[in-house]
C-alpha positions as CSV (number, residue, x, y, z in Angstrom):
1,X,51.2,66.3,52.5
2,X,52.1,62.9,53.5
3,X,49.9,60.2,54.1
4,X,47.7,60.4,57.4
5,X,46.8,57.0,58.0
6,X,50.0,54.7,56.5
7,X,49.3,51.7,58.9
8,X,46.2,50.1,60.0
9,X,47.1,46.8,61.4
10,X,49.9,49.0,64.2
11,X,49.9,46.2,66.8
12,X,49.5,48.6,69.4
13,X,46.4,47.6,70.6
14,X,46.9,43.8,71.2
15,X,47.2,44.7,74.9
16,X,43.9,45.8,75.4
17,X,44.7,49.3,75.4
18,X,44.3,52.4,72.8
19,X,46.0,55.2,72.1
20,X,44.4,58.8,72.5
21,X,45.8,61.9,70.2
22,X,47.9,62.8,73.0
23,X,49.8,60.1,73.3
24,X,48.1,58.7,76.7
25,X,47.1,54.7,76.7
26,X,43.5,53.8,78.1
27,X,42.1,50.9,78.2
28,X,39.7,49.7,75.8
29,X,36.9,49.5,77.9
30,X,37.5,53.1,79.6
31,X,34.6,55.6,79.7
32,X,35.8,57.9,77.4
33,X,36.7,55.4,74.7
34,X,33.0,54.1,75.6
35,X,31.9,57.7,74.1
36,X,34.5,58.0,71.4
37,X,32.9,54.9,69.9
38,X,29.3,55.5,71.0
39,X,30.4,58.7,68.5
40,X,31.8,56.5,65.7
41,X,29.2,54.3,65.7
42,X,26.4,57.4,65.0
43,X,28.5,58.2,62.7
44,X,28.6,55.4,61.2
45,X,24.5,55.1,61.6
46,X,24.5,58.5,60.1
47,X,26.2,57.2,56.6
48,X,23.4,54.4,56.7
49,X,21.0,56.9,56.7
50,X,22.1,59.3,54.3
51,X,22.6,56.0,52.0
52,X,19.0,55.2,52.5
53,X,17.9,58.8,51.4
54,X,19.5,58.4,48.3
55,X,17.7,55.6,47.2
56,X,14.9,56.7,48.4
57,X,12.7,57.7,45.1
58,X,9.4,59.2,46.6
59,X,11.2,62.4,48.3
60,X,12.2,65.6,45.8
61,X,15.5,65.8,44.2
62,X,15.6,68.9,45.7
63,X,14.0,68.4,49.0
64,X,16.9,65.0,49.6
65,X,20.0,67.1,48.9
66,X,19.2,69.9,51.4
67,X,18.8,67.1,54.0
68,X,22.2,65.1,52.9
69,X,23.9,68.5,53.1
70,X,23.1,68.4,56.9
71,X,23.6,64.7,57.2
72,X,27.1,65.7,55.9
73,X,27.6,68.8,57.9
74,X,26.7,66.8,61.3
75,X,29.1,63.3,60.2
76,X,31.9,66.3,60.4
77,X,30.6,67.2,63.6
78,X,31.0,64.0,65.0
79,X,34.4,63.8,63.5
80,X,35.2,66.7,65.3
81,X,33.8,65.5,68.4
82,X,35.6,62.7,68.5
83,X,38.8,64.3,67.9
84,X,37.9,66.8,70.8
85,X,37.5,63.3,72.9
86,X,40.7,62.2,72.1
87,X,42.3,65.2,72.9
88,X,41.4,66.1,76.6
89,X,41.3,69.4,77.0
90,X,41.0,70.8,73.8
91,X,37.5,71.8,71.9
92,X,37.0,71.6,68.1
93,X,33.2,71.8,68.1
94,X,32.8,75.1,67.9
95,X,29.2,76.7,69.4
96,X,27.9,77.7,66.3
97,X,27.1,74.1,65.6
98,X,24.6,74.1,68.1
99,X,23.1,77.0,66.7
100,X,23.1,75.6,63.6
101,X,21.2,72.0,64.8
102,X,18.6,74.6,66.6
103,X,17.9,76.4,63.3
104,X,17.7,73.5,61.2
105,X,15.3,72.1,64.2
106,X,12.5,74.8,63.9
107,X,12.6,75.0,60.3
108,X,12.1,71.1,60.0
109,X,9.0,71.4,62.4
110,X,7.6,74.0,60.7
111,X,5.4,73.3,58.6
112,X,4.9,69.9,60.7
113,X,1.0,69.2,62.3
114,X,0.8,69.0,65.9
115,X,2.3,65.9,67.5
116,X,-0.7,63.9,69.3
117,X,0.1,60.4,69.6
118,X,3.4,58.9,70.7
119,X,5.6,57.9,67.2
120,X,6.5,54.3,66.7
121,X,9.6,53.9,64.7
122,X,8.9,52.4,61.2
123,X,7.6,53.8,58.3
124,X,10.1,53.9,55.6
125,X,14.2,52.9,56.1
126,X,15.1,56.1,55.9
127,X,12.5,57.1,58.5
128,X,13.3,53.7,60.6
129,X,17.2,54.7,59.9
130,X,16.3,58.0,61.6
131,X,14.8,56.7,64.3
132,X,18.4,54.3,65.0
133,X,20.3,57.2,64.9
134,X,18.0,59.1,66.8
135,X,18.4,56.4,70.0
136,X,22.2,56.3,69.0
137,X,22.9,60.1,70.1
138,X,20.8,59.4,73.2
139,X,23.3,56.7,74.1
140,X,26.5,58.6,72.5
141,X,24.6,61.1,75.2
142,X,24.6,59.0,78.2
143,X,27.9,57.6,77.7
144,X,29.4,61.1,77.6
145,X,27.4,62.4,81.4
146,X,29.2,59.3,82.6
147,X,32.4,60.2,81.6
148,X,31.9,63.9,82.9
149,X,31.0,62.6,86.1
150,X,33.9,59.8,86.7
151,X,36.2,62.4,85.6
152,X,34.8,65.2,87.6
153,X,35.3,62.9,90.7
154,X,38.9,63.2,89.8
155,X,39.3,66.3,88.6
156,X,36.9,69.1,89.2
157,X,38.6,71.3,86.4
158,X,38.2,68.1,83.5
159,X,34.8,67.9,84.6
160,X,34.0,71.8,83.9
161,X,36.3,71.9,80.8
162,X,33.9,69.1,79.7
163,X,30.9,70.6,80.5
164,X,32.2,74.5,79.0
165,X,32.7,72.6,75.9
166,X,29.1,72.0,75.2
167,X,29.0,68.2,73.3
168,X,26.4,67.4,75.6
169,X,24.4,69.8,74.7
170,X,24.8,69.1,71.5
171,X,24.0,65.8,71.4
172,X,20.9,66.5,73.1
173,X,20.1,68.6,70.2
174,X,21.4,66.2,67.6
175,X,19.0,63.9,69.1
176,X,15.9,66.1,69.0
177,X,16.8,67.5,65.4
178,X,16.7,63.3,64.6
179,X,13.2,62.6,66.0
180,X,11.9,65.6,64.1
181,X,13.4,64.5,61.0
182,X,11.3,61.3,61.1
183,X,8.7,63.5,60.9
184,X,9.8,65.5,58.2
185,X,10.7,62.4,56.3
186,X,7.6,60.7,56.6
187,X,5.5,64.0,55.3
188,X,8.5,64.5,52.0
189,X,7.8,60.8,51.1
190,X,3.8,61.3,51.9
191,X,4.4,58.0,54.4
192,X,1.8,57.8,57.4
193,X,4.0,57.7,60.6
194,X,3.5,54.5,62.8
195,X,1.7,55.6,66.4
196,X,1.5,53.4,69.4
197,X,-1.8,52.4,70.0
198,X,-2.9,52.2,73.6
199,X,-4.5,48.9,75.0
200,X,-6.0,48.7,78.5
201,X,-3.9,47.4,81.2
202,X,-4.5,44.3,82.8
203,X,-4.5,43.8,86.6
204,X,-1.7,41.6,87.7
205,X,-3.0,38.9,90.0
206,X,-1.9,38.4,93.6
């Protein structure tokens, strides 16, 4: 097989546009490059924090690799998803993904106490990692209802084709899987989670 990527410096983008894998030219700040690189970047967050959980020594050998191997499973997601963005039309990430994000989702909450305070983010980095990828997806998230609705202006048919794919859904559940891995995180490495603490408001005067 010959060499995917043979030139990185092509040129092609000097003009303020980019290329999608079809051969159409958007511009650079069109909404659906917005999500390909709201996508990119958690992936990119994603490798920080699987980075961070490596070096992290107070969390079980074996109790680290089970979580990297879903860190890596989800970085291919996102791979895929951005591939599916840049190819209008098409749909790589397949619904069993979702199912998988849901299953890992209730087993990390388990074993988890009740949630009775409001989590600030902190704790450890790979907990405070967690946490920026968390907020990531929820961008990567809101980026990608834009682009459903601009393009469903347009084109009632991109807009369902969007929407029949699922990655918003997905995201959504990336994003709740995320916030329950702080948790998770914080009890593997024995860590007490930062809570917000409350304080009386104060009147504003007239």
């Amino acid at each position: 097989m010959g060499h995917r990527l043979s030139r990185i410096a092509t040129h092609t983008g000097d003009d303020g546009t980019t290329g999608l894998a079809d051969g159409t030219r958007l511009l650079k700040d069109h909404a659906r490059i917005h999500v390909i690189g709201e996508v990119d970047e958690l992936n990119s967050q994603l490798g920080v924090l699987r980075a961070h959980l490596l070096a992290e020594t107070r969390i079980d050998s074996d109790a680290k690799s089970g979580i990297d191997s879903k860190l890596d499973a989800l970085q291919h997601d996102l791979f895929d998803l951005g591939g599916e963005l840049s190819m209008p039309g098409q749909s790589y990430l397949l619904e069993d993904r979702l199912i998988a994000i849901e299953e890992w989702l209730h087993e990390a909450n388990a074993d988890l106490p009740p949630l009775r305070e409001f989590i600030l983010p902190g704790g450890s980095l790979p907990m405070a990692q967690a946490h920026v990828c968390r907020t990531v997806a929820r961008r990567a998230e809101r980026a990608l209802i834009q682009l459903i609705e601009l393009e469903g202006r347009a084109s009632p048919q991109a807009q369902a084709l969007l929407r029949a794919a699922g990655p918003e859904q997905y995201l959504n559940r990336l994003s709740d899987f995320l916030f329950v891995l702080c948790r998770r995180l914080a009890q593997l490495s024995q860590i007490e989670t930062p809570v917000w603490s409350k304080r009386t408001p104060t009147p504003l005067k007239s």
